[in-house]
C-alpha positions in Angstrom: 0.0 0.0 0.0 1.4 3.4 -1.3 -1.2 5.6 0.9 -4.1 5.0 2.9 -7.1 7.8 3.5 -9.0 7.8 6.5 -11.3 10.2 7.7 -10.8 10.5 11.1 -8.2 10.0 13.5 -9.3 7.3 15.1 -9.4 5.5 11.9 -5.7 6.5 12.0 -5.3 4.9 14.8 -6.8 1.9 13.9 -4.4 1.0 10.9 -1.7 1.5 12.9 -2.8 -0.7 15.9 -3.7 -3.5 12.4 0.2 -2.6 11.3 0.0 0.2 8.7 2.7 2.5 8.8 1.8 5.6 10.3 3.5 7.7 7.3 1.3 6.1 4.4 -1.9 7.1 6.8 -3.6 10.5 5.4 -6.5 11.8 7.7 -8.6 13.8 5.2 -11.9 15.0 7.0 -15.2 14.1 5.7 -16.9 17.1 3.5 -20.4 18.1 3.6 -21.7 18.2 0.1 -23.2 21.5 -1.0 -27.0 21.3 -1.2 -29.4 23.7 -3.1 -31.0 25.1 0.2 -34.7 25.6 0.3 -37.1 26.4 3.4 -39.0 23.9 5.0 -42.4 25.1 3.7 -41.2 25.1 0.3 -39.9 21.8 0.8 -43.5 20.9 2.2 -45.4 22.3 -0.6 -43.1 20.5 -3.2 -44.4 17.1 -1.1 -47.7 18.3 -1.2 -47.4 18.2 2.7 -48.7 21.4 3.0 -51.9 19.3 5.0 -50.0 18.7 7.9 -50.2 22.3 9.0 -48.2 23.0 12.4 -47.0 19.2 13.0 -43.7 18.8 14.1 -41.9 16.9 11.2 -39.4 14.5 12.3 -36.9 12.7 9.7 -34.6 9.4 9.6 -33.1 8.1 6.6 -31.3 5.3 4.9 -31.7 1.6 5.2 -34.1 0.5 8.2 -31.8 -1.5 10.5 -31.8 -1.9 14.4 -28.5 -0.1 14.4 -30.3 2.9 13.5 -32.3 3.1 16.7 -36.2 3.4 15.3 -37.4 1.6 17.5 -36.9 4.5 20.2 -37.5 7.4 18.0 -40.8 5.4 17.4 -41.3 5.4 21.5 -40.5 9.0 21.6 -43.5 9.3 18.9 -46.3 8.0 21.0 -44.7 10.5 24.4 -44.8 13.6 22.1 -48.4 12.4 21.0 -49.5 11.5 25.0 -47.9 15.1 25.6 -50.0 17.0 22.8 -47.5 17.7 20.7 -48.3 17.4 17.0 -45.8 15.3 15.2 -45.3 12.9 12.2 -42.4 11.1 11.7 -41.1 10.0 8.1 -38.5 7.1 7.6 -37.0 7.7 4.4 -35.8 4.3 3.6 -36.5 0.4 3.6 -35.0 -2.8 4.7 -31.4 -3.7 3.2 -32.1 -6.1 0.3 -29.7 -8.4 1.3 -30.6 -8.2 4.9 -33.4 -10.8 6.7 -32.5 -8.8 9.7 -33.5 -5.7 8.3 -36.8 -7.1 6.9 -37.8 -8.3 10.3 -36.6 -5.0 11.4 -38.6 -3.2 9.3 -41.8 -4.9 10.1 -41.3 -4.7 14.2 -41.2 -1.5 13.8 -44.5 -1.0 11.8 -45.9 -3.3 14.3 -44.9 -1.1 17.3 -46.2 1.9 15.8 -49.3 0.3 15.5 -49.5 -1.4 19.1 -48.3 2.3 20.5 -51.5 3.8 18.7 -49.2 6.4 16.4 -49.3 4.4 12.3 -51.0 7.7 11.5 -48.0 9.6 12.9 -45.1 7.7 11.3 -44.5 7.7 7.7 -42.6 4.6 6.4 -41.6 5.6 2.9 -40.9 1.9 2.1 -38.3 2.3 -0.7 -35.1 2.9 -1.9 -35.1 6.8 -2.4 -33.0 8.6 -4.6 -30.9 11.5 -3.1 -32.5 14.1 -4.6 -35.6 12.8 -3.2 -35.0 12.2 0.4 -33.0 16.2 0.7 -36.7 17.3 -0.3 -37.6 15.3 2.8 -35.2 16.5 5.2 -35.5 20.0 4.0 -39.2 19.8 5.1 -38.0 18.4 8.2 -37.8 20.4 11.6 -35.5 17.7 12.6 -33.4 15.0 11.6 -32.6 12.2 14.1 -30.0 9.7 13.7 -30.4 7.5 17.0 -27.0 5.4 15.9 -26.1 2.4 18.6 -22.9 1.9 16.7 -19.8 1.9 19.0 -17.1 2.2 16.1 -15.1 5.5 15.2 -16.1 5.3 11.2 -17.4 8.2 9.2 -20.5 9.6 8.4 -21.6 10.4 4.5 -25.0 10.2 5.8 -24.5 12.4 8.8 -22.8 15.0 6.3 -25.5 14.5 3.9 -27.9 16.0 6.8 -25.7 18.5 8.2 -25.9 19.6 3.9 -29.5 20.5 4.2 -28.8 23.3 7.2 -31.9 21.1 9.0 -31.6 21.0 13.0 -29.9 16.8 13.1 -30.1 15.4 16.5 -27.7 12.1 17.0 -26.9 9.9 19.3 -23.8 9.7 21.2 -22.2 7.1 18.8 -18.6 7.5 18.2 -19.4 8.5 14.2 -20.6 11.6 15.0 -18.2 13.0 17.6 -16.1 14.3 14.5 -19.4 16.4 13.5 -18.9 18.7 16.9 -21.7 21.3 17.5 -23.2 20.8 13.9 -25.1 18.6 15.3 -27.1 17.6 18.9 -25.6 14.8 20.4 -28.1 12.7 23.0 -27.3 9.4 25.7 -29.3 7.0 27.3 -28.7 10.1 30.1 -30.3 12.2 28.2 -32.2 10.3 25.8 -34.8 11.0 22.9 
């Protein structure tokens, strides 16, 4: 190997505990692509979800896989409904196609939103969604969540990918996103959804 390019130190860190040499390591931070900003209600409007008025729109994205944490964004779903807070939560994604996993996944969590008495307030946009598609979705978004319960240092297209649409993204405390600072609002199991 001539060169290797992480994108954070830790992945740095990594090779060289695996036996890389530390010269041929380059650390070359992960960029945010440049998105073609548009407010919220324009976003909404483009969706032709101009009907849900003053709801709170919440936004996850990418394939549905426990690792991703639904399940509790779900939970936090029914407490914002028991508290009278007007919500509706899109997942912009479905199950990995090569993933039974994720297929059994997926369904739980339609199940749960069901049993919890909120399928009208979660949105499961069961398919593969272009790009293009799901920035109209987060755009719309007051929030992004990305509830994470990885415990590797890796990087984040998808968390960059958020941070692109200048949306409010709320993570977990998952190593991935420590790289990402203040862009983003990072919760625990202390201080949980």
């Amino acid at each position: 190997i001539d060169k290797a390019i992480v994108h954070t130190p830790e992945n740095k860190v990594e090779l060289i505990a695996n036996g890389c040499d530390e010269k041929k390591i380059v650390v070359i931070p992960h960029g945010v692509p440049e998105a073609k900003l548009i407010d919220r209600y324009t976003a909404r409007q483009k969706l032709n979800l101009s009907a849900l008025g003053g709801s709170n729109i919440i936004a996850s994205f990418g394939f549905v896989q426990e690792s991703k944490g639904i399940h509790e964004i779900i939970e936090a779903v029914a407490r914002l409904k028991a508290n009278g807070v007007p919500v509706k939560y899109f997942i912009l994604g479905t199950s990995h196609p090569h993933s039974q996993d994720s297929k059994t996944y997926l369904e739980k969590c339609k199940a749960l939103a069901l049993r919890l008495g909120v399928a009208n307030l979660v949105a499961f946009k069961d398919e593969y969604l272009q790009d293009n598609s799901v920035l109209q979705y987060l755009q719309a978004s007051d929030t992004i969540i990305m509830n994470y319960k990885s415990n590797t240092y890796e990087s984040s297209g998808a968390t960059a990918f958020a941070i692109s649409t200048c949306r409010p993204l709320i993570t977990s405390n998952a190593p991935m996103f420590a790289t990402f600072g203040d862009a983003c609002l990072h919760v625990s199991d202390a201080n949980p959804l």
